[in-house]
VEXTOR-158483 format. One record per residue (C-alpha): z, y, x; chain; residue number from 1. Coordinates in nm, 4 decimals, padded with zeros to 6 digits, always signed. Each point is the difference from the previous one (the first is absolute). Layout:
! VEXTOR-158483
<voke pz="Z" py="Y" px="X" kette="A" nr="NUM"/>
...
! end
This chain:
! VEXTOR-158483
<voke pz="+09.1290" py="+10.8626" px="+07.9923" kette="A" nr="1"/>
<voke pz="-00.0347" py="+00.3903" px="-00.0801" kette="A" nr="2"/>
<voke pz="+00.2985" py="+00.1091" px="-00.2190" kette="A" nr="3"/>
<voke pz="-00.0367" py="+00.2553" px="-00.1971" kette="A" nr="4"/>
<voke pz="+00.1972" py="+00.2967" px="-00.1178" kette="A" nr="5"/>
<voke pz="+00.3080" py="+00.0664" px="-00.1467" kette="A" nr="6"/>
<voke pz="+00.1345" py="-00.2570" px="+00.2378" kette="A" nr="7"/>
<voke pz="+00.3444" py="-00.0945" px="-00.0898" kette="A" nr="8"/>
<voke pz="+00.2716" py="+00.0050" px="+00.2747" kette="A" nr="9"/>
<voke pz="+00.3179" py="-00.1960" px="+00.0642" kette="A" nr="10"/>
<voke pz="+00.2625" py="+00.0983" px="+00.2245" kette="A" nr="11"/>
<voke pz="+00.1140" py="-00.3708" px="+00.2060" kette="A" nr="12"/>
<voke pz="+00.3924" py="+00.0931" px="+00.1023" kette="A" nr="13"/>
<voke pz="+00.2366" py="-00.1964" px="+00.2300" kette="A" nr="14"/>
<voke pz="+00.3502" py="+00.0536" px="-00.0286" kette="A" nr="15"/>
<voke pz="+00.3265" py="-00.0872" px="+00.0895" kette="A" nr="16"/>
<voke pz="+00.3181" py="+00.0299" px="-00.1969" kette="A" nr="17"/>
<voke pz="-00.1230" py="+00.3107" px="-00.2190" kette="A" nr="18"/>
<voke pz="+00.0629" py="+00.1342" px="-00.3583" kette="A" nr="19"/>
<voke pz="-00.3393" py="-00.0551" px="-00.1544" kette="A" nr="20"/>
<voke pz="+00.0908" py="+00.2236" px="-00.3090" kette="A" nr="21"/>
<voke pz="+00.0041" py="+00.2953" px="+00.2452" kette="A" nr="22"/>
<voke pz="-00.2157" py="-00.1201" px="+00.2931" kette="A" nr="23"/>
<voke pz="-00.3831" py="+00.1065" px="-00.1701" kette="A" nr="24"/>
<voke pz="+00.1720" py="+00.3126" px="-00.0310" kette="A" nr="25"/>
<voke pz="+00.1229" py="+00.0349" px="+00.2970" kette="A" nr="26"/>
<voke pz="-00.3699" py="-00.0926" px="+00.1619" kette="A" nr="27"/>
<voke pz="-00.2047" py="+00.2098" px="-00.2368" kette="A" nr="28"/>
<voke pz="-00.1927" py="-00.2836" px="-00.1665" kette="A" nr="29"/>
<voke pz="-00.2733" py="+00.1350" px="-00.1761" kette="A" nr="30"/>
<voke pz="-00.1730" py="-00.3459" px="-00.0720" kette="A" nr="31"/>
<voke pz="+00.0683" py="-00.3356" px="-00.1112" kette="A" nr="32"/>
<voke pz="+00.2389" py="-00.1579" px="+00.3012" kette="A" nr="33"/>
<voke pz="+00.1240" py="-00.3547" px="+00.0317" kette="A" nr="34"/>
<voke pz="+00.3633" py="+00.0107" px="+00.1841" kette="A" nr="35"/>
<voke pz="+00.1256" py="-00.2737" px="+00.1682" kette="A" nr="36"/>
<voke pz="+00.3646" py="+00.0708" px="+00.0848" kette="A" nr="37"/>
<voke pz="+00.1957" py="-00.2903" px="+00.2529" kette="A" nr="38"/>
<voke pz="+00.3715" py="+00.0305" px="-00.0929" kette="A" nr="39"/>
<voke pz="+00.2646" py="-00.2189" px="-00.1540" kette="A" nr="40"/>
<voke pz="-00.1362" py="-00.1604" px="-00.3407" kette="A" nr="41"/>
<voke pz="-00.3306" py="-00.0636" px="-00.1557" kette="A" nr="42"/>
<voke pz="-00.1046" py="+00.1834" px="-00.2968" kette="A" nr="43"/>
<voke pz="-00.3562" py="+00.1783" px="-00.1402" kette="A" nr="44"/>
<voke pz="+00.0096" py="+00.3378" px="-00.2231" kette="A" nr="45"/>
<voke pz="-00.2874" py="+00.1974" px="-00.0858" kette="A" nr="46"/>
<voke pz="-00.0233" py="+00.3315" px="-00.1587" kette="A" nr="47"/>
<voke pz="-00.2423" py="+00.2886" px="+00.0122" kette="A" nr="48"/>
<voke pz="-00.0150" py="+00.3132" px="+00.1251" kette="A" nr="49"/>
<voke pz="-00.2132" py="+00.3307" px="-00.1530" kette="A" nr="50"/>
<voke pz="-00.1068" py="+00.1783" px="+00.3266" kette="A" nr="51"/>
<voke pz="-00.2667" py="+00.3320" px="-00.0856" kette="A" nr="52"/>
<voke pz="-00.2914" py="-00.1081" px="+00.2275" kette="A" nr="53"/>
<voke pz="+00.0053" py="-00.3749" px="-00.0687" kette="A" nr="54"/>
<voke pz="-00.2427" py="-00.1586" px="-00.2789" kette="A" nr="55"/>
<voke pz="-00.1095" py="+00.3974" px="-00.1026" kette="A" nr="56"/>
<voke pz="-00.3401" py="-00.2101" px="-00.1623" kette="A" nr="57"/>
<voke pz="+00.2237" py="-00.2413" px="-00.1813" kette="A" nr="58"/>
<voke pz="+00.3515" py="+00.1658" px="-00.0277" kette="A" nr="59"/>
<voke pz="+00.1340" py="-00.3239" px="+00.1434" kette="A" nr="60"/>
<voke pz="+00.3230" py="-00.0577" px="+00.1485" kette="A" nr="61"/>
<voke pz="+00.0487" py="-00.1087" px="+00.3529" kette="A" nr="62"/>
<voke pz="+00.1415" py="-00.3669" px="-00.0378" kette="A" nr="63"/>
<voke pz="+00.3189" py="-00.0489" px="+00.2708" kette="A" nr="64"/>
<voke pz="+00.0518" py="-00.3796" px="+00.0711" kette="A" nr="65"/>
<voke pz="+00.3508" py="-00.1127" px="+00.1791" kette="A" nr="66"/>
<voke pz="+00.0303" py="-00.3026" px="+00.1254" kette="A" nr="67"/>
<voke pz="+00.3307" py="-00.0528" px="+00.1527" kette="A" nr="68"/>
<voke pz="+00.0600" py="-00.3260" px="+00.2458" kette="A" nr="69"/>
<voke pz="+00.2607" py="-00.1451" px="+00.2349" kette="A" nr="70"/>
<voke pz="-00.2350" py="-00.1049" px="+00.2911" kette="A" nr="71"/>
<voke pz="-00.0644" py="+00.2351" px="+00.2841" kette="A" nr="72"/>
<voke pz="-00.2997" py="+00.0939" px="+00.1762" kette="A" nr="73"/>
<voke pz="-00.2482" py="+00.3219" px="-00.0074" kette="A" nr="74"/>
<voke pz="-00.2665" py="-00.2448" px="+00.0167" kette="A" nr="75"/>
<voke pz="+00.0738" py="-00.2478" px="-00.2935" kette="A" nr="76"/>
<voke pz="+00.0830" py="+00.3420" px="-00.2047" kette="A" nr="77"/>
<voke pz="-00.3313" py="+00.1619" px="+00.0465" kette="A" nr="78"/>
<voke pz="-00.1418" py="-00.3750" px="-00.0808" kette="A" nr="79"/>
<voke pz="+00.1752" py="+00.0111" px="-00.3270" kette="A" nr="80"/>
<voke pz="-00.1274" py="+00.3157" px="-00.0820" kette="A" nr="81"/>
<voke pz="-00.3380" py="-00.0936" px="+00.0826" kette="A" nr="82"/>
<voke pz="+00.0418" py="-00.3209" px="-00.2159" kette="A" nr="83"/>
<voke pz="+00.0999" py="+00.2179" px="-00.2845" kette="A" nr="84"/>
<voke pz="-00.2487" py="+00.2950" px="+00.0534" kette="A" nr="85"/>
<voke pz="-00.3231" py="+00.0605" px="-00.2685" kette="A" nr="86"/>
<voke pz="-00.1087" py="+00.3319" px="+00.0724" kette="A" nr="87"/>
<voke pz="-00.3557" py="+00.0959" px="+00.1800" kette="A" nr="88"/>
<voke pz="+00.1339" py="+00.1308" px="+00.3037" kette="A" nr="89"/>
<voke pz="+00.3422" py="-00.0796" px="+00.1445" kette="A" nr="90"/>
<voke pz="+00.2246" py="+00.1984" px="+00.2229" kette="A" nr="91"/>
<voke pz="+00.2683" py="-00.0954" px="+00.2163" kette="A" nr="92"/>
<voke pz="+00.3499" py="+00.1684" px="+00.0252" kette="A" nr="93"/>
<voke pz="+00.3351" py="-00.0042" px="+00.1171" kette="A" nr="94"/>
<voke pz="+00.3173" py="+00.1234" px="-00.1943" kette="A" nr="95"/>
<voke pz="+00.0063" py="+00.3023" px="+00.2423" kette="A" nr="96"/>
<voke pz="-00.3603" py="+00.1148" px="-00.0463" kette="A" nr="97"/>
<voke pz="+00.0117" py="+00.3645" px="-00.2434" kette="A" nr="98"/>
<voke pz="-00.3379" py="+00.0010" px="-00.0934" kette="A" nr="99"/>
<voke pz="-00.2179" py="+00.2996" px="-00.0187" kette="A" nr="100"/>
<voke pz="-00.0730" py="+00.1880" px="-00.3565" kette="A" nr="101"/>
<voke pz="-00.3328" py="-00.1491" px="-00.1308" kette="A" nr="102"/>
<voke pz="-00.0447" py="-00.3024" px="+00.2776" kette="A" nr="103"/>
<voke pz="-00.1614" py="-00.2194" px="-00.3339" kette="A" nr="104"/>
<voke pz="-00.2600" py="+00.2324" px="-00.0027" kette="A" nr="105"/>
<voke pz="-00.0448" py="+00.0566" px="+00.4015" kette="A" nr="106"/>
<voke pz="-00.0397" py="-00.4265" px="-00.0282" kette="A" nr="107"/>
<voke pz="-00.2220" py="+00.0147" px="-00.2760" kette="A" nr="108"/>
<voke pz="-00.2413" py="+00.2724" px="+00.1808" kette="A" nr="109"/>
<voke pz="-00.0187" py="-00.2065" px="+00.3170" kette="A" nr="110"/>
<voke pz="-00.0678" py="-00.3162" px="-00.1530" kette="A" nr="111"/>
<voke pz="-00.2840" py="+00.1289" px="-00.1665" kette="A" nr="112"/>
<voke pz="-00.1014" py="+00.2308" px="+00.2754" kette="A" nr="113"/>
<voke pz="-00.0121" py="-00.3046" px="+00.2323" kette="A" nr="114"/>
<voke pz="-00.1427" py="-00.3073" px="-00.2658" kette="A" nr="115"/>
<voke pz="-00.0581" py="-00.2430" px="+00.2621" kette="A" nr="116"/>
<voke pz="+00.3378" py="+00.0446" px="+00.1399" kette="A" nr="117"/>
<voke pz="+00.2670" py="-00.3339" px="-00.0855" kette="A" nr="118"/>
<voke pz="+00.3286" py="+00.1992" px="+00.1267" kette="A" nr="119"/>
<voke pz="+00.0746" py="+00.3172" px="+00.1247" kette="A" nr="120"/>
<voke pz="+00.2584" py="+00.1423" px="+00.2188" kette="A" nr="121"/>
<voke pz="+00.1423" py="+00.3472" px="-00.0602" kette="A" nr="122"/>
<voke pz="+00.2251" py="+00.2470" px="+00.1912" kette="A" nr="123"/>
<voke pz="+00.3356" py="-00.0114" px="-00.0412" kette="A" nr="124"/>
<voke pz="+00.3226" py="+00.2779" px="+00.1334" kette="A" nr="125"/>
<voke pz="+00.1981" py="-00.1435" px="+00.2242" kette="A" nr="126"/>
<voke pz="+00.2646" py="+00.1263" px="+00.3035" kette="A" nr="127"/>
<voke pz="-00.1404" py="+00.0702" px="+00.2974" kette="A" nr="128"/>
<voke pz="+00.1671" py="-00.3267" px="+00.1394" kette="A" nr="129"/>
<voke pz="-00.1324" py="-00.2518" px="-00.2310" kette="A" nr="130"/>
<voke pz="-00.3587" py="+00.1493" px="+00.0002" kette="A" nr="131"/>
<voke pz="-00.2201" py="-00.2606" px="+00.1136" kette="A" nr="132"/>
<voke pz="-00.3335" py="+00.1020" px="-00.1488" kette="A" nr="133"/>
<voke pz="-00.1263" py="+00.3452" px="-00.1847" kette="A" nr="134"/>
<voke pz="-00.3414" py="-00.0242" px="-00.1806" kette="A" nr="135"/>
<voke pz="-00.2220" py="+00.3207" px="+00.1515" kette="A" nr="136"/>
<voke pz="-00.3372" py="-00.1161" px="-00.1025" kette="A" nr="137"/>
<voke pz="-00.2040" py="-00.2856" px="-00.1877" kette="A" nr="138"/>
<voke pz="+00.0062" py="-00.3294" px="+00.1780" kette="A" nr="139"/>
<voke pz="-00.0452" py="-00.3954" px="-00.0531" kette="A" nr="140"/>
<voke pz="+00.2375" py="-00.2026" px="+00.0879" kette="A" nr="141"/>
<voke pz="-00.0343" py="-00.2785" px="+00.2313" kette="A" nr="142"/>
<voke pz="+00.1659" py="-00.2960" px="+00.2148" kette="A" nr="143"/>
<voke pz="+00.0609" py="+00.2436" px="+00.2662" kette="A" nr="144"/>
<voke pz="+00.1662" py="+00.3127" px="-00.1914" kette="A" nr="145"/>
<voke pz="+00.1860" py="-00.2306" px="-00.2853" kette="A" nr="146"/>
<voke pz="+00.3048" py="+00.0143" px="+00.1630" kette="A" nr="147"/>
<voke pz="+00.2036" py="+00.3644" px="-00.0964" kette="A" nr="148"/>
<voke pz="-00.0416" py="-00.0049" px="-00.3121" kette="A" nr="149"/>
<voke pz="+00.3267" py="-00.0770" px="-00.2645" kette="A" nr="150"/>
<voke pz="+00.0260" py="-00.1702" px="-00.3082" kette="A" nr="151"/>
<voke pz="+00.0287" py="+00.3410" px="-00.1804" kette="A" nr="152"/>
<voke pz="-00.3079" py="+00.1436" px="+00.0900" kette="A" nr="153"/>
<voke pz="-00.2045" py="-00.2918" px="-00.1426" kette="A" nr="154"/>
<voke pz="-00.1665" py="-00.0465" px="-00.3043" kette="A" nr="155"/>
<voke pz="-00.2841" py="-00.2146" px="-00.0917" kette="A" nr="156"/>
<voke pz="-00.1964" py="-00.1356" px="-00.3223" kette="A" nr="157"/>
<voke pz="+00.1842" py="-00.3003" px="-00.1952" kette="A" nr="158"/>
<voke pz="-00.3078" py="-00.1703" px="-00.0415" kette="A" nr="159"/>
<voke pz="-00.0460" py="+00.0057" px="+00.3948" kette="A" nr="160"/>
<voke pz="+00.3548" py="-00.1279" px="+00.0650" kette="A" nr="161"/>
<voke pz="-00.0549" py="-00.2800" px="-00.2608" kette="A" nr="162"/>
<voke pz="-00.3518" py="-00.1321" px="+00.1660" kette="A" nr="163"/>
<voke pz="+00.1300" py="+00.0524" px="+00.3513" kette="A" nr="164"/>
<voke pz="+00.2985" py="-00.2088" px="-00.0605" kette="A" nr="165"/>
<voke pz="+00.2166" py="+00.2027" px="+00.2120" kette="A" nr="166"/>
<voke pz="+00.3782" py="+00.0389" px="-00.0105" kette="A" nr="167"/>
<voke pz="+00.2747" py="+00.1532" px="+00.2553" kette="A" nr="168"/>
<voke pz="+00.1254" py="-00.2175" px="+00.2129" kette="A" nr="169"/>
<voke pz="+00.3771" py="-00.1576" px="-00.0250" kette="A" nr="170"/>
<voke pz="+00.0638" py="+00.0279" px="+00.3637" kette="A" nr="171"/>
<voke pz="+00.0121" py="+00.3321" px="+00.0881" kette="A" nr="172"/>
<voke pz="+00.1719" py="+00.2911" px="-00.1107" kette="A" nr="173"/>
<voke pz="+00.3375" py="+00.1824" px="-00.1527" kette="A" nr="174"/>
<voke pz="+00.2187" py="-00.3474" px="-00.1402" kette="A" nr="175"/>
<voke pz="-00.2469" py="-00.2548" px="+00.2079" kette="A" nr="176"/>
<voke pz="+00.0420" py="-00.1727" px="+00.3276" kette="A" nr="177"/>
<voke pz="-00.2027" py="+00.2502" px="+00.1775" kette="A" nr="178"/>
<voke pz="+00.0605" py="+00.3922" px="+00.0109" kette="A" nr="179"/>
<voke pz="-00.3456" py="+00.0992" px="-00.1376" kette="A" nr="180"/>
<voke pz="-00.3688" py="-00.0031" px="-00.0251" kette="A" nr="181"/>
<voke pz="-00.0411" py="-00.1632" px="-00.3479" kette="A" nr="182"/>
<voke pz="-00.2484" py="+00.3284" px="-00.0536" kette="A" nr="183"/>
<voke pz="-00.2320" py="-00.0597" px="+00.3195" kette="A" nr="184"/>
<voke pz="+00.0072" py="-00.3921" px="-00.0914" kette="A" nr="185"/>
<voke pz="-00.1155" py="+00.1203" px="-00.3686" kette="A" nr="186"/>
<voke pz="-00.2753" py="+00.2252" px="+00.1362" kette="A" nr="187"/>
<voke pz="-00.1533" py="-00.2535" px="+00.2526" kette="A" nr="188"/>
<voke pz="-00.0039" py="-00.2606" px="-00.2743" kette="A" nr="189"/>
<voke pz="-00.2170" py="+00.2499" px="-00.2068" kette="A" nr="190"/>
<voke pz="-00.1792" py="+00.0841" px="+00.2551" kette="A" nr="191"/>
<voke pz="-00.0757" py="-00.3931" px="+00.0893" kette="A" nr="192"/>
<voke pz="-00.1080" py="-00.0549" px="-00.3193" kette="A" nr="193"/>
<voke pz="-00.2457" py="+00.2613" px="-00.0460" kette="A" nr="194"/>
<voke pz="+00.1506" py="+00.3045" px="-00.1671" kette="A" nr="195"/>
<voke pz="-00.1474" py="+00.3421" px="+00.0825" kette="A" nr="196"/>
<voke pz="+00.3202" py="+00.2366" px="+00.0753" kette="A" nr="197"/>
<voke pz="-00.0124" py="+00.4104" px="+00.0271" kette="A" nr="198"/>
<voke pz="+00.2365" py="+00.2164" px="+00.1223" kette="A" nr="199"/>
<voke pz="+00.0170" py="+00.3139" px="-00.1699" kette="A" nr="200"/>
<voke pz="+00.1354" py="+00.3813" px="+00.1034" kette="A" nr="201"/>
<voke pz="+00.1613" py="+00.0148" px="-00.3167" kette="A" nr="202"/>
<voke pz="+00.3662" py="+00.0278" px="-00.0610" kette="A" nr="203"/>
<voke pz="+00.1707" py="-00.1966" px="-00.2940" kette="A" nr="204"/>
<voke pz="+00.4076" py="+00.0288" px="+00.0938" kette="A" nr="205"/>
<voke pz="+00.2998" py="+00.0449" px="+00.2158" kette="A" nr="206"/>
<voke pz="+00.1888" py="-00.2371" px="+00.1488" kette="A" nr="207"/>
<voke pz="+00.4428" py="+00.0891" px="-00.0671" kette="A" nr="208"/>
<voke pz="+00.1620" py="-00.0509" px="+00.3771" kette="A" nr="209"/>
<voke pz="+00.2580" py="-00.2804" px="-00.0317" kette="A" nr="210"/>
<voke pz="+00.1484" py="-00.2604" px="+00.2296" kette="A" nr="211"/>
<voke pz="-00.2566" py="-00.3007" px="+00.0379" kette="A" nr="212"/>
<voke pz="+00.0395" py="-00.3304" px="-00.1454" kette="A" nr="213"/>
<voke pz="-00.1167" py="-00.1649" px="+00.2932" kette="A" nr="214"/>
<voke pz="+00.0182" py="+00.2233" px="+00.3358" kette="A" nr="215"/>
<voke pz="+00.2662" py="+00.0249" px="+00.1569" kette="A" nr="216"/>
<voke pz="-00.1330" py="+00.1236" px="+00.3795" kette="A" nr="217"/>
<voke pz="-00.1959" py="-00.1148" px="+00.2138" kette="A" nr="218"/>
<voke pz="+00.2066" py="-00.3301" px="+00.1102" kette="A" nr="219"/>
<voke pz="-00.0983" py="-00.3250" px="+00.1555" kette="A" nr="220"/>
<voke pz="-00.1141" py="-00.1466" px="-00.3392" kette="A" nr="221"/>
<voke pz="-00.2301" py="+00.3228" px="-00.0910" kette="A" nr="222"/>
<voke pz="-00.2095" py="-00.0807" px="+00.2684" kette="A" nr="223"/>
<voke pz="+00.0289" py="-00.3811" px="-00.0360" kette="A" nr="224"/>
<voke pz="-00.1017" py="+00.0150" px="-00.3835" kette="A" nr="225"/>
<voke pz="-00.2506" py="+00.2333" px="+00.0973" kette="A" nr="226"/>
<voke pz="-00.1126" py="-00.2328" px="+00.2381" kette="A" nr="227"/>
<voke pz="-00.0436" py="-00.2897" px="-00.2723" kette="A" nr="228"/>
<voke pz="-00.1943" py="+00.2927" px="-00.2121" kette="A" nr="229"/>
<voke pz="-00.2521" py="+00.0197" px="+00.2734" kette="A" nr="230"/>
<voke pz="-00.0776" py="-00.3424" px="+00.0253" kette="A" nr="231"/>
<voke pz="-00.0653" py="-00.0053" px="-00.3864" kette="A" nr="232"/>
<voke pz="-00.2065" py="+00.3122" px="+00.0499" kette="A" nr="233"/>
<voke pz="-00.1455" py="-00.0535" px="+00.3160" kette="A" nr="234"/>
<voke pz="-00.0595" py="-00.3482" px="+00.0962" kette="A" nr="235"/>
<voke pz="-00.1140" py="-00.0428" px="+00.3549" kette="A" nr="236"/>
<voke pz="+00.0082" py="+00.3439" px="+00.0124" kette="A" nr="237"/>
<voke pz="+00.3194" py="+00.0619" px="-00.0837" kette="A" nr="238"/>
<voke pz="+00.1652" py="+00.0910" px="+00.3648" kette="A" nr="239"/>
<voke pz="-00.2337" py="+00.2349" px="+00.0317" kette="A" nr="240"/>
<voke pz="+00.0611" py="+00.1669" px="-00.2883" kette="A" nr="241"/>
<voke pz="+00.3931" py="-00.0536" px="+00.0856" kette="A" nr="242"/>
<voke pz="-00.0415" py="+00.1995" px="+00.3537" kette="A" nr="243"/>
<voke pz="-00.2474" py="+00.2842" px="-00.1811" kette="A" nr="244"/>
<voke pz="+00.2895" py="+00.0722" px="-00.2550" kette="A" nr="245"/>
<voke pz="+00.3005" py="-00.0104" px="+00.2744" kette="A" nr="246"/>
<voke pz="-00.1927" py="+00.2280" px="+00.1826" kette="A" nr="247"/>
<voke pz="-00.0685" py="+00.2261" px="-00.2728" kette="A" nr="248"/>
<voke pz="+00.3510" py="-00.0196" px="-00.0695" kette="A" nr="249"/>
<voke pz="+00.1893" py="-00.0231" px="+00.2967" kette="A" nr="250"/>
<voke pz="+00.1461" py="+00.3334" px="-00.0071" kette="A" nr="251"/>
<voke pz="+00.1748" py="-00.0332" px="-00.3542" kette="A" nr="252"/>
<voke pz="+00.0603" py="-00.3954" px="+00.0248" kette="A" nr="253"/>
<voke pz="+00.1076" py="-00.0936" px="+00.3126" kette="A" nr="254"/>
<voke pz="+00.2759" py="+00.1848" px="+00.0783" kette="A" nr="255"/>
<voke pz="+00.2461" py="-00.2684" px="-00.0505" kette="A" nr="256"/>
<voke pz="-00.1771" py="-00.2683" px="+00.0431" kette="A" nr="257"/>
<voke pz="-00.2188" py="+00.0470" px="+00.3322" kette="A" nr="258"/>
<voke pz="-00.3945" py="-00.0054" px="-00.0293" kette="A" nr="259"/>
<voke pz="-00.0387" py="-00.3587" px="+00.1606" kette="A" nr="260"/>
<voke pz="+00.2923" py="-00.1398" px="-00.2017" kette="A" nr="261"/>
<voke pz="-00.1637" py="+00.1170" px="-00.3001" kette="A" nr="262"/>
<voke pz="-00.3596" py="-00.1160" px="+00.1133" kette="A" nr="263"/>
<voke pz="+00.2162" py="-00.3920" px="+00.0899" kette="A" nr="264"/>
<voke pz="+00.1564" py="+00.0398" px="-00.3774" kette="A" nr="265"/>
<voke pz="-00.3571" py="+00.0665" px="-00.1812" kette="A" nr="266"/>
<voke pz="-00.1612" py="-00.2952" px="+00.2361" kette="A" nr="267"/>
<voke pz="+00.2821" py="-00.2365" px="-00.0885" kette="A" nr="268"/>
<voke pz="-00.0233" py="+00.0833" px="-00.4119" kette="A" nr="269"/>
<voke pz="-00.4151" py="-00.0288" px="+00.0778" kette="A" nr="270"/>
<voke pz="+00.1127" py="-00.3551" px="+00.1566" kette="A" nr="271"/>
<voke pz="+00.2091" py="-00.1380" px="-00.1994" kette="A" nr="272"/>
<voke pz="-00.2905" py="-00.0483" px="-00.3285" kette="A" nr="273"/>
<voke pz="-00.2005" py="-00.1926" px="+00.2079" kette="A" nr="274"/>
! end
């Protein structure tokens, strides 16, 4: 299906023990968002919020939704906000994402600049350190480039989502039993089930350094979890695609743990789902 223009936009947001009166803010929400926020009670406000380059056709407000919940897990959060999402296009965040002045219209433009497109992935700022992709050009995105790409850089058509079926997984990532990779899981499922993904030179925010939910080094379960990851990822493949990443890494990752050690811990996590 071709959507057309004005396309509306809805900022998806996972976060954890937040104010939400302060937290659009705080992100520069210029669109209609849906927060969920993990902390210690469950509760749902929703105001809006008069922003000068939302709704200019309409002279809308953006609509903020808060939905506040006990359980834990990035993955069931962005599931929730899925669930709760009725916008054309949606876009994933994180409470530490600023996004850029305008990004409703930069998402707008490239939907309709690319029709036939069901998500698109855009560039985010991030430290050096945490970098693990940067858009330079136009490409598709496949089984064999899915895997870089986080949460907050995807967006993707509601309507696509909804036919697809697709979800994030409650294995992996920050709150979970496993470290992370609830964003590559997400992207091969789309992928699988027939959804035509771009990623796009164009920049939409800046991720705000803080200490991870979910990384704490490079330690015996890192590379075990990781290991389980690949084998969801990866299938028979996945030990190659376990020694291809150590080696990439070795010089950052395995300076505590040694290179073979690592390569045993990634095997063994690969091993055990079998």
């Amino acid at each position: 299906m071709v959507l057309q223009s004005p396309l509306k936009v809805q900022v998806l947001v996972s976060a954890l023990n937040k104010d939400i009166n302060t937290l659009p803010t705080q992100m520069n929400i210029e669109t209609d968002a849906v927060i969920v926020n993990q902390c210690e009670r469950y509760d749902y406000k929703e105001f809006p919020l008069r922003f000068p380059n939302y709704g200019k056709e309409s002279g809308a407000d953006a609509r903020i939704q808060c939905f506040c919940m006990k359980e834990r897990g990035v993955g069931l959060s962005r599931n929730t906000a899925l669930l709760h999402a009725d916008a054309d296009i949606c876009l994933f965040s994180d409470e530490d994402i600023v996004l850029a002045k305008g990004y409703g219209e930069a998402v707008r433009d490239a939907y309709v600049k690319y029709p036939d497109a069901d998500m698109l992935i855009f560039n985010v700022k991030v430290s050096e350190a945490r970098r693990t992709y940067w858009n330079d050009s136009v490409k598709r995105i496949r089984w064999y480039n899915y895997g870089r790409y986080p949460a907050y850089s995807i967006s993707g058509k509601l309507d696509s989502f909804r036919r697809a079926n697709v979800h994030f997984s409650l294995l992996f990532g920050g709150g979970a039993k496993y470290s992370n990779g609830e964003d590559s899981l997400f992207l091969r499922d789309c992928i699988k089930a027939g959804l035509k993904i771009y990623a796009l030179p164009v920049c939409i925010g800046e991720e705000i350094e803080r200490e991870s939910t979910w990384f704490h080094g490079f330690s015996e379960k890192f590379f075990t979890d990781r290991g389980v990851l690949y084998h969801y990822l990866y299938g028979k493949m996945a030990t190659v695609f376990a020694l291809r990443f150590l080696i990439k890494n070795k010089a950052e990752m395995c300076v505590d743990i040694p290179f073979k050690k690592a390569y045993r811990l990634m095997r063994e996590g690969i091993t055990s789902q079998r």
